[in-house]
ROMARFI-124326 format. One record per residue (C-alpha): x, z, y; residue in three letters; residue number from 1. Coordinates in steps of 0.5 Angstrom, whole numbers, plus 500, padded with zeros to 3 digits. Each point is the difference from the previous one (the first is absolute). Layout:
ROMARFI-124326
<c1 X | c3 Z | c2 Y | residu ala | num NUM> .
...
END
This chain:
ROMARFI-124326
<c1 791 | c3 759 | c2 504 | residu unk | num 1> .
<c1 498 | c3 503 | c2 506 | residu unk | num 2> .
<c1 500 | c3 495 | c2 507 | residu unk | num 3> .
<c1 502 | c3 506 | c2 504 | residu unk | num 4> .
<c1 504 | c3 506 | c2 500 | residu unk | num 5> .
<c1 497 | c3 506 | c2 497 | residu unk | num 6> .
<c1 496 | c3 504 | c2 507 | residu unk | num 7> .
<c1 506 | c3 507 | c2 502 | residu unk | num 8> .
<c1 499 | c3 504 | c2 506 | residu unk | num 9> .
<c1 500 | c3 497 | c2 506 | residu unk | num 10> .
<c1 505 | c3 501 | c2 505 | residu unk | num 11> .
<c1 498 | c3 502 | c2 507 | residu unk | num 12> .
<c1 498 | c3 495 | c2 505 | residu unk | num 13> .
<c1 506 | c3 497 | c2 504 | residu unk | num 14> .
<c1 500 | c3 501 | c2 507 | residu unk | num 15> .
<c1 498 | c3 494 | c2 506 | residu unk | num 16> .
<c1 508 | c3 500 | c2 500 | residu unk | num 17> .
<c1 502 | c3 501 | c2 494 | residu unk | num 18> .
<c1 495 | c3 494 | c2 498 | residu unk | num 19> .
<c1 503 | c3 495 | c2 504 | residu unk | num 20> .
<c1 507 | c3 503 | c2 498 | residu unk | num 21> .
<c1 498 | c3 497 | c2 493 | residu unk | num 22> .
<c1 496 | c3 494 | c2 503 | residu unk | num 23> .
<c1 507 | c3 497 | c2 503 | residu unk | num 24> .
<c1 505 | c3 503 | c2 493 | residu unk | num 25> .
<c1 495 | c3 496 | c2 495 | residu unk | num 26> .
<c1 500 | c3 495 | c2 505 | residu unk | num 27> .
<c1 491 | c3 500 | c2 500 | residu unk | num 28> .
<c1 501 | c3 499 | c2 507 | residu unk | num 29> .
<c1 507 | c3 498 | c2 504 | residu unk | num 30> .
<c1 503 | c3 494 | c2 498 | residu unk | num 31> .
<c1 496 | c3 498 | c2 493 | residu unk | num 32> .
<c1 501 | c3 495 | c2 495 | residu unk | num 33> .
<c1 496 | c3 496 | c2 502 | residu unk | num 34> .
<c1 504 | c3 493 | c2 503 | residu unk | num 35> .
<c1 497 | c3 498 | c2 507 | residu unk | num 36> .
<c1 500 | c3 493 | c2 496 | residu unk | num 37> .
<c1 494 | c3 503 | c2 496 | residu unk | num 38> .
<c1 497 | c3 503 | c2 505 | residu unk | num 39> .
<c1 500 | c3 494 | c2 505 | residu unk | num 40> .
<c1 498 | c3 495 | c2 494 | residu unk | num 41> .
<c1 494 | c3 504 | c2 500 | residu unk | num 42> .
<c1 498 | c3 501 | c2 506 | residu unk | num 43> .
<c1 500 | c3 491 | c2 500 | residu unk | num 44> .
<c1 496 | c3 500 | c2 494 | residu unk | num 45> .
<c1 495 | c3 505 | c2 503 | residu unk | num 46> .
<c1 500 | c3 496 | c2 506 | residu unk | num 47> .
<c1 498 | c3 495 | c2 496 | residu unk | num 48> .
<c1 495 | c3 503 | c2 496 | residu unk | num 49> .
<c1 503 | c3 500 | c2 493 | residu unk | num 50> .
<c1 496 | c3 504 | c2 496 | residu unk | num 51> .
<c1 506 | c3 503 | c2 495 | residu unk | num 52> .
<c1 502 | c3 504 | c2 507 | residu unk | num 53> .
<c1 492 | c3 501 | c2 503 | residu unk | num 54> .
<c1 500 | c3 505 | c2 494 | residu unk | num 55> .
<c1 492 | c3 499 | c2 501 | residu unk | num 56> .
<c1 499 | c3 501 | c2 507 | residu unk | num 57> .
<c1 496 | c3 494 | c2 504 | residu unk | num 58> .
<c1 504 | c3 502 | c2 507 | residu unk | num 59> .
<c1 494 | c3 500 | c2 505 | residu unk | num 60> .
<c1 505 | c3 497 | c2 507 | residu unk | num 61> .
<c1 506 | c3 494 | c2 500 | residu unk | num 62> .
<c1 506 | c3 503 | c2 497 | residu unk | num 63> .
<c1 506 | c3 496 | c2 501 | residu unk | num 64> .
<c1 507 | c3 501 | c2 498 | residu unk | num 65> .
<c1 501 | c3 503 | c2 507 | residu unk | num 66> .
<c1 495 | c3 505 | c2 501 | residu unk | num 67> .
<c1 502 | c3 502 | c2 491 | residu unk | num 68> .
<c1 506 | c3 502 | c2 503 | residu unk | num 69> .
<c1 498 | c3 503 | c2 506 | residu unk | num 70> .
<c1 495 | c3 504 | c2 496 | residu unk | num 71> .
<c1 505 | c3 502 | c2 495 | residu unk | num 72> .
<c1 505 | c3 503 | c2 505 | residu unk | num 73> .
<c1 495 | c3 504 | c2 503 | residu unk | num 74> .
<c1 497 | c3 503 | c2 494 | residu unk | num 75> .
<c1 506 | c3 501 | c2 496 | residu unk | num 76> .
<c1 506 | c3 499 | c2 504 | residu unk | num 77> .
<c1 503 | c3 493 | c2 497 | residu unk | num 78> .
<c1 505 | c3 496 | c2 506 | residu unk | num 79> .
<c1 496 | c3 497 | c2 505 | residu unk | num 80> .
<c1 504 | c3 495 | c2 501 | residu unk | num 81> .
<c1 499 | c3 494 | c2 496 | residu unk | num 82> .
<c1 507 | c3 497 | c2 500 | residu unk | num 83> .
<c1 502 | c3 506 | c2 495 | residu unk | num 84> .
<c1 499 | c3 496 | c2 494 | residu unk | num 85> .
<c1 504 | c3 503 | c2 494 | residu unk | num 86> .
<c1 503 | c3 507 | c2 499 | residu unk | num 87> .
<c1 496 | c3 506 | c2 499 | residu unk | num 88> .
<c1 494 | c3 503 | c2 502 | residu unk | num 89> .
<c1 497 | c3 507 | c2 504 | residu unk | num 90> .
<c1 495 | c3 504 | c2 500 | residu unk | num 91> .
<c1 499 | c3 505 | c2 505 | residu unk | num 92> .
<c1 500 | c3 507 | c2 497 | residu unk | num 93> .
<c1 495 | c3 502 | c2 504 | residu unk | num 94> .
<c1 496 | c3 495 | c2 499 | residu unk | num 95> .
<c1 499 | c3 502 | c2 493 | residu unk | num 96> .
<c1 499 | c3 507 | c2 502 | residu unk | num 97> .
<c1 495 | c3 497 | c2 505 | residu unk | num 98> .
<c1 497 | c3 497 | c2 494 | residu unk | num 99> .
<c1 500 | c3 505 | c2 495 | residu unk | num 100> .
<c1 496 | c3 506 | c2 505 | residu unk | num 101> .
<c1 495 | c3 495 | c2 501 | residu unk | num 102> .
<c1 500 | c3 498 | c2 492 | residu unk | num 103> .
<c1 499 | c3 508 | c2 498 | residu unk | num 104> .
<c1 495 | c3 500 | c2 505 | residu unk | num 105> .
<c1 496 | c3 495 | c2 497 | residu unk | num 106> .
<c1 501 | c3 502 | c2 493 | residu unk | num 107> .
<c1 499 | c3 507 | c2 502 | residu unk | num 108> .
<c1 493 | c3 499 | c2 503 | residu unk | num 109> .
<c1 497 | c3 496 | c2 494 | residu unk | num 110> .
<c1 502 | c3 506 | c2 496 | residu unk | num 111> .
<c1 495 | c3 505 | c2 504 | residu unk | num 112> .
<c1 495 | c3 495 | c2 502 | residu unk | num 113> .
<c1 499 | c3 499 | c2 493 | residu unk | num 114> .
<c1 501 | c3 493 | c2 500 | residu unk | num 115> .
<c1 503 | c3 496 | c2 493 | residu unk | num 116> .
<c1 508 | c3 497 | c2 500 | residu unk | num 117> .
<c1 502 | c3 495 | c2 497 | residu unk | num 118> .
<c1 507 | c3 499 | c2 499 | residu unk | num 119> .
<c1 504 | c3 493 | c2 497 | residu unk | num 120> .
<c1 507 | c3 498 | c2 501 | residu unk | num 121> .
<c1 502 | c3 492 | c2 499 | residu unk | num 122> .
<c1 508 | c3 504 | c2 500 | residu unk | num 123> .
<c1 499 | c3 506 | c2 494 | residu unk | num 124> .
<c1 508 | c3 499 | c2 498 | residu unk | num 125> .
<c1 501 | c3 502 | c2 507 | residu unk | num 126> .
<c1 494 | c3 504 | c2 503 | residu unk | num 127> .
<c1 496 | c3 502 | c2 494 | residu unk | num 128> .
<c1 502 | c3 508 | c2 500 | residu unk | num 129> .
<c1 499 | c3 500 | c2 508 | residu unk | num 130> .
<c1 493 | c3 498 | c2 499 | residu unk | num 131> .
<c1 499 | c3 504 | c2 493 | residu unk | num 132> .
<c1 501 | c3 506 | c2 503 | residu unk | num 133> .
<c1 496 | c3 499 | c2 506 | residu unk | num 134> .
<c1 495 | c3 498 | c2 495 | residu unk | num 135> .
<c1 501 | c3 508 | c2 496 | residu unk | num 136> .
<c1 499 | c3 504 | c2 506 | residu unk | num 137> .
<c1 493 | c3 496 | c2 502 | residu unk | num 138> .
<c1 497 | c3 502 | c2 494 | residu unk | num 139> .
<c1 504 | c3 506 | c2 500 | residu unk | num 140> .
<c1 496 | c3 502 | c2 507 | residu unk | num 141> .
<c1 493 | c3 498 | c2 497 | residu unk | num 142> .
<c1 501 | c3 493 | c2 502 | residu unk | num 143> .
<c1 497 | c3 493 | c2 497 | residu unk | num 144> .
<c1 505 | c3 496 | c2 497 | residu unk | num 145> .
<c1 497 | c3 494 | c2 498 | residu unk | num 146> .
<c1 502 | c3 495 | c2 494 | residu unk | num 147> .
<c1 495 | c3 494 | c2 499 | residu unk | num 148> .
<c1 502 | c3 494 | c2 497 | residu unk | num 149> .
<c1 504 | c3 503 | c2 494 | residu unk | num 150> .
<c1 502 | c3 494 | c2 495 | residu unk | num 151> .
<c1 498 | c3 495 | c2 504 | residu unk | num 152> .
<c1 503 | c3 494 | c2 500 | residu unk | num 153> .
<c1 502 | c3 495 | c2 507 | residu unk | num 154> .
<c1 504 | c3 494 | c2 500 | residu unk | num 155> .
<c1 506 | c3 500 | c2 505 | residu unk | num 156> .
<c1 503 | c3 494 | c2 502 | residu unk | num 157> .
<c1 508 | c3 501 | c2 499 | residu unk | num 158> .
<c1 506 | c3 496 | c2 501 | residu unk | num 159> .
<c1 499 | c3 499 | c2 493 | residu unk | num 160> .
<c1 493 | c3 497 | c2 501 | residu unk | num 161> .
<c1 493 | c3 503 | c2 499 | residu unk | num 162> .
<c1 501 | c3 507 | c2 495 | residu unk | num 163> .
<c1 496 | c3 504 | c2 498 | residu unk | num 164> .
<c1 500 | c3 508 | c2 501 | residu unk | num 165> .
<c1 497 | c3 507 | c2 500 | residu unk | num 166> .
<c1 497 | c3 505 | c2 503 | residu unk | num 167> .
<c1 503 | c3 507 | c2 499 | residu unk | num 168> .
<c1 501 | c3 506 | c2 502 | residu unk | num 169> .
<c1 506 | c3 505 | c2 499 | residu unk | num 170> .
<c1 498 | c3 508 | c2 504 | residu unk | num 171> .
<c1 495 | c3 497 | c2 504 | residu unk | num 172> .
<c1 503 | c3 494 | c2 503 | residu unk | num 173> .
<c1 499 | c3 493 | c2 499 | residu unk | num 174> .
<c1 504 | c3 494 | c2 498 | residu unk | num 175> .
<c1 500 | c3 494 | c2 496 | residu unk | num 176> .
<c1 503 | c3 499 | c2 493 | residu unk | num 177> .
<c1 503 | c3 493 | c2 498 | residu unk | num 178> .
<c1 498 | c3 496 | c2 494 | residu unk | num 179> .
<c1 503 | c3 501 | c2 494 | residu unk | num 180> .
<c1 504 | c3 505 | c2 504 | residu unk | num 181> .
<c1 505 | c3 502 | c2 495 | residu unk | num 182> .
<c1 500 | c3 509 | c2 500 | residu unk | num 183> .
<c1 492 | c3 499 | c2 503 | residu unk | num 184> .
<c1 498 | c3 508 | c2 501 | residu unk | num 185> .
<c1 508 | c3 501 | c2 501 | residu unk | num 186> .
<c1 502 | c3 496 | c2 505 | residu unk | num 187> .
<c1 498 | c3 502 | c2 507 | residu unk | num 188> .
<c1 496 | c3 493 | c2 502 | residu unk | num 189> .
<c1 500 | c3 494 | c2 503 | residu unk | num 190> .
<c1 503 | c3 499 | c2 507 | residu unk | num 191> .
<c1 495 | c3 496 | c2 504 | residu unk | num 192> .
<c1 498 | c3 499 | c2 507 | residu unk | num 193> .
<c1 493 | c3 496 | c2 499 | residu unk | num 194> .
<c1 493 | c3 503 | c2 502 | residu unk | num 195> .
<c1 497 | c3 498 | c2 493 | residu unk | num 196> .
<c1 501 | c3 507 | c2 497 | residu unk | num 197> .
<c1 497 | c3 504 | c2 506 | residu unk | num 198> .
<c1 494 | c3 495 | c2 500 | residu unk | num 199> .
<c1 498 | c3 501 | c2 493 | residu unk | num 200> .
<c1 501 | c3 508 | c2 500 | residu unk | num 201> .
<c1 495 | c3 500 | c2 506 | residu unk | num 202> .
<c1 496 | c3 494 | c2 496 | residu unk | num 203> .
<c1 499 | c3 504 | c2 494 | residu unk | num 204> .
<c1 498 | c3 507 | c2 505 | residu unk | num 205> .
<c1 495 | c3 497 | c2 504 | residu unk | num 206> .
<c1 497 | c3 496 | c2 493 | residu unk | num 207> .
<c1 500 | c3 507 | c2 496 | residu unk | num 208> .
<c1 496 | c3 503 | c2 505 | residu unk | num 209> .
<c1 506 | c3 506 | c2 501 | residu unk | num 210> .
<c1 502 | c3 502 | c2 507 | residu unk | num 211> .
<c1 504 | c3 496 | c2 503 | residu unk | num 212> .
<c1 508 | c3 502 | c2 504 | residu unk | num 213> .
<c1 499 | c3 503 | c2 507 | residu unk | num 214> .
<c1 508 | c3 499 | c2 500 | residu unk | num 215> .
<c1 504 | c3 495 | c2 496 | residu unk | num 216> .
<c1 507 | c3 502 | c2 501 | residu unk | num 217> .
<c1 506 | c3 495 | c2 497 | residu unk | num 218> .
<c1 504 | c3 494 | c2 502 | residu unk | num 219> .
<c1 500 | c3 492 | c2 501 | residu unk | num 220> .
<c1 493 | c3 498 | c2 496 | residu unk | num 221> .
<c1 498 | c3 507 | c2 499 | residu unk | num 222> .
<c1 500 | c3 502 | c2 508 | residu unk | num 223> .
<c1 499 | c3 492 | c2 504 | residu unk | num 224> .
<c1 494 | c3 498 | c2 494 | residu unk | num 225> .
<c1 496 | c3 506 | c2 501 | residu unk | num 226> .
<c1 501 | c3 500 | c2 507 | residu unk | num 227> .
<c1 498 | c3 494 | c2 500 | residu unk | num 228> .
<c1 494 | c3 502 | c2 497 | residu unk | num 229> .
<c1 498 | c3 506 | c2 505 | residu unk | num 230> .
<c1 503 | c3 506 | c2 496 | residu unk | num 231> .
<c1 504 | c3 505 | c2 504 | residu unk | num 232> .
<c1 507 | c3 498 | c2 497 | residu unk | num 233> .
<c1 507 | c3 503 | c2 500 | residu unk | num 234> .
<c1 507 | c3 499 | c2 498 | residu unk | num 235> .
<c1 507 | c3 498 | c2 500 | residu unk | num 236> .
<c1 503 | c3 494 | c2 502 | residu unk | num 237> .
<c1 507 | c3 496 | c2 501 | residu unk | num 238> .
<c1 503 | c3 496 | c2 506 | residu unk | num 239> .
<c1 499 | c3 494 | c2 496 | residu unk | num 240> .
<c1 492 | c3 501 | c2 499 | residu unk | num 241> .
<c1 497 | c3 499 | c2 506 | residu unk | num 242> .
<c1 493 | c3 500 | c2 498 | residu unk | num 243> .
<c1 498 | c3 507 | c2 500 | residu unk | num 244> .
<c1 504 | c3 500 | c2 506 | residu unk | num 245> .
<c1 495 | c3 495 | c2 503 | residu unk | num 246> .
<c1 494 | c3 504 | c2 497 | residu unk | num 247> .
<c1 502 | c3 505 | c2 503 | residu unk | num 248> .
<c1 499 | c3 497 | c2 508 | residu unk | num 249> .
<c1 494 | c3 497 | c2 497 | residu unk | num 250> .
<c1 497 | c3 506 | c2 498 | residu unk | num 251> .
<c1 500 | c3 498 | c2 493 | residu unk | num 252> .
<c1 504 | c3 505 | c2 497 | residu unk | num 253> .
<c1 500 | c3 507 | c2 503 | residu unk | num 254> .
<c1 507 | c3 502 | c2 499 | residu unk | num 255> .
<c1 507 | c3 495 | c2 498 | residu unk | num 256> .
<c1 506 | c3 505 | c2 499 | residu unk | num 257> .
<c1 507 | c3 495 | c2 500 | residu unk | num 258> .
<c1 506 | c3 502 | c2 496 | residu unk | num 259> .
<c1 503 | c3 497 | c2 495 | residu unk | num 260> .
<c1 496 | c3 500 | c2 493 | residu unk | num 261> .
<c1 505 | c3 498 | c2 496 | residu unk | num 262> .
<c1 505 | c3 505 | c2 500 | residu unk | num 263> .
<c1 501 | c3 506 | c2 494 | residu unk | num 264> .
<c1 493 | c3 503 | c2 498 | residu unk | num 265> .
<c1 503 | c3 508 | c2 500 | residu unk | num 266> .
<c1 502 | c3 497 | c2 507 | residu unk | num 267> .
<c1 492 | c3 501 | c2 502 | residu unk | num 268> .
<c1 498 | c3 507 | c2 497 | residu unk | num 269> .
<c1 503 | c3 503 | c2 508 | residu unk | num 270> .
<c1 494 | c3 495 | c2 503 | residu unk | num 271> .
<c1 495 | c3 503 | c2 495 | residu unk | num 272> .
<c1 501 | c3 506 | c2 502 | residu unk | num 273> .
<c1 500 | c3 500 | c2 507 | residu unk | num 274> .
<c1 494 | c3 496 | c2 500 | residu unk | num 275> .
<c1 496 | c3 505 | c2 494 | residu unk | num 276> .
<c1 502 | c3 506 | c2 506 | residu unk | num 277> .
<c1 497 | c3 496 | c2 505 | residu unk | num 278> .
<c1 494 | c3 498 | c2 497 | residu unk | num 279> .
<c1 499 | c3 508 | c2 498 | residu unk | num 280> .
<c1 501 | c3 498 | c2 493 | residu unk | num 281> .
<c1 503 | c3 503 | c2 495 | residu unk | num 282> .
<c1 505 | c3 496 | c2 495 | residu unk | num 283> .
END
């Protein structure tokens, strides 16, 4: 059974328009399912420096809730106002725009420069397709795609208590898989925000005397923890993630782009196609 669907023609790249036309009709960007209740718990618990929400980065200046807010609203277009306290939340269309020309900029500098990507998703029921095909067209341009730490296990602290997973990979991109998990080789992975994954995959790199990423492109643990670690790193993020956020402005992450990462995965093939023409790389 295959994770992802079968590859078909590839559509042209949408237009800057067309693709913030479709950032608002699939609720990417504008009004977005995460709650502004979500987002401002968050924001307290990164004040307070939780690490479920730190997602691996040791945020180098004071951070209080404050400053979360105002960051966010900078970088994703989130309420300034801290009264607003329920509702939806925004992200800023052009933002995201912003933010994914930076993100294929990167991404396609790596590929000419020869540098080896590695690509890893805590979010593979939502993201995976996204990151899968941009992995494809790497490797398709003569690019390195690394994929280290294959089978390793890594224990994960879960609302269920410490469990056991694994490292996989599915066309290139990371994740982890659960222990036990019923359907293993079916199911996509398992949802994780932790930076244990990212840790032992360059672990195992750097222990088995291979090349190591020159850009590690994913979400949550996978971009703030190699960040953290100094690897170049990109990817997406939602209001309710400041992490990558704070990365970012602390010049740990080089490019967090907001939208909501929870909505339909055919929902995401518009960016990769845009991201893919602007990095001049072929999907």
């Amino acid at each position: 059974m295959s994770l992802l669907p079968t590859p078909r023609t590839p559509a042209p790249s949408p237009s800057r328009a067309a693709l913030r036309a479709h950032l608002l009709a699939s609720g990417i960007a504008g009004p977005v399912a995460t709650t502004r209740e979500a987002s401002l718990r968050s924001y307290r618990l990164f004040a307070a420096r939780d690490p479920r929400v730190l997602l691996g980065l040791d945020p180098a200046g004071v951070w209080r809730e404050r400053d979360v807010l105002a960051l966010m609203a900078r970088r994703c277009g989130v309420s300034a106002d801290p009264r607003r306290t329920d509702g939806a939340d925004t992200v800023d269309p052009d933002r995201t725009l912003l933010a994914l020309d930076r993100f294929a900029v990167r991404l396609g500098r790596a590929v000419a420069e020869r540098r080896p990507v590695l690509f890893g998703t805590g979010h593979p029921h939502r993201l995976l397709g996204f990151y899968a095909a941009l992995s494809r067209a790497v490797s398709a341009a003569g690019g390195h795609v690394l994929t280290p730490a294959q089978g390793r296990s890594v224990d994960i602290t879960t609302r269920f208590g410490l469990r056991t997973h694994w490292i996989d990979y599915v066309q290139g991109v990371a994740l982890v898989r659960a222990e036990a998990a019923p359907g293993a080789g079916c199911e996509p992975g398992a949802h994780c925000h932790s930076p244990l994954p990212v840790r032992v995959v360059l672990g195992a790199a750097a222990e088995g005397g291979g090349p190591l990423p020159g850009l590690v492109v994913g979400d949550h643990g996978w971009a703030c923890g190699a960040g953290q670690l100094g690897f170049e790193a990109i990817g997406p993020a939602d209001t309710d993630d400041p992490a990558p956020f704070v990365g970012e402005a602390e010049g740990r992450v080089a490019v967090a782009v907001p939208l909501d990462d929870g909505v339909r995965s055919a929902c995401y093939e518009p960016l990769t196609r845009y991201v893919l023409n602007r990095a001049c790389l072929s999907p």
